[in-house]
N, C-alpha and C positions, 0 to 999 in steps of 0.2 A: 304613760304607763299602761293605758288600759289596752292597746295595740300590743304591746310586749306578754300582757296575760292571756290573750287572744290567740296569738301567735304559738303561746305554749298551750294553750288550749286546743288548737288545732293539730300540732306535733303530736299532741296524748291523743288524740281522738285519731288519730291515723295509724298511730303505731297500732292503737286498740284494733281496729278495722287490719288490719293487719293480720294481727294476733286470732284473729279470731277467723280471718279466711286461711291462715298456714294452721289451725285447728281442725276446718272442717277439709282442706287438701289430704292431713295427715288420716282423719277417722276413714276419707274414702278409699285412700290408699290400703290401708289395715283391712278395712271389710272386703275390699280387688284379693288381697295377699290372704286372707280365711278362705273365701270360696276356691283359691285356686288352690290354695293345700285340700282342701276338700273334693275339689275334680281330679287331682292328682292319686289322694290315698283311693277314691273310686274307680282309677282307673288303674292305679298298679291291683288292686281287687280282682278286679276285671279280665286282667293280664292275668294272675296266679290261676284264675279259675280256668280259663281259655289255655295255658301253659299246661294245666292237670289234664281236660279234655283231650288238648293232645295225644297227650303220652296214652293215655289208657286205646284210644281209637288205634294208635300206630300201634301197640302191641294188640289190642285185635286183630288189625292189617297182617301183621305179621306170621300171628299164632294160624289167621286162616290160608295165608300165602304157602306156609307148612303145609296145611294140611290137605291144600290144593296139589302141591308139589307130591304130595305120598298118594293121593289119588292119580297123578299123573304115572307115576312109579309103579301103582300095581294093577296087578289084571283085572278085569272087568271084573267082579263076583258077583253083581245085580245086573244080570242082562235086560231088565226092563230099564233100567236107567243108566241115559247114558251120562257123562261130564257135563254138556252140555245141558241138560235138565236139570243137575243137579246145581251148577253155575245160576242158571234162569230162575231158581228158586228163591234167590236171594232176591 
């Protein structure tokens, strides 16, 4: 009998050992799956910030492309300066 208590002995203590490595598999998996919700909400962050920057640059882009285009349009009124000067100044 004392083989048979042994035996169950060894069965509990394995399953425990078990138990106790699909424990800490699970806690690292969990802390892997936190930090990567964390790079992710950082990085759609990131993205919204980089996405606003955009937009406001391309409608400077834009607004000075205007107003490149109406200096292209009208006559010279500043004969000391020419397009090209006033381009170069940026």
């Amino acid at each position: 009998m004392s083989n048979r208590f042994m035996d169950g002995d060894a069965a509990a203590e394995m399953l425990e050992r078990r138990w106790f490595a699909a424990f800490k598999a699970a806690s690292s998996a969990r802390a892997e799956c936190e930090a990567l919700i964390e790079a992710m909400t950082a990085a759609e962050a990131a993205w919204a910030d980089a996405r606003e920057r955009l937009a406001k640059l391309e409608s400077l882009r834009d607004a000075l492309g205007e107003e490149l285009a109406e200096l292209d349009g009208l006559p010279q009124s500043t004969p000391h300066l020419s397009r090209r000067e006033l381009c170069s100044a940026a």
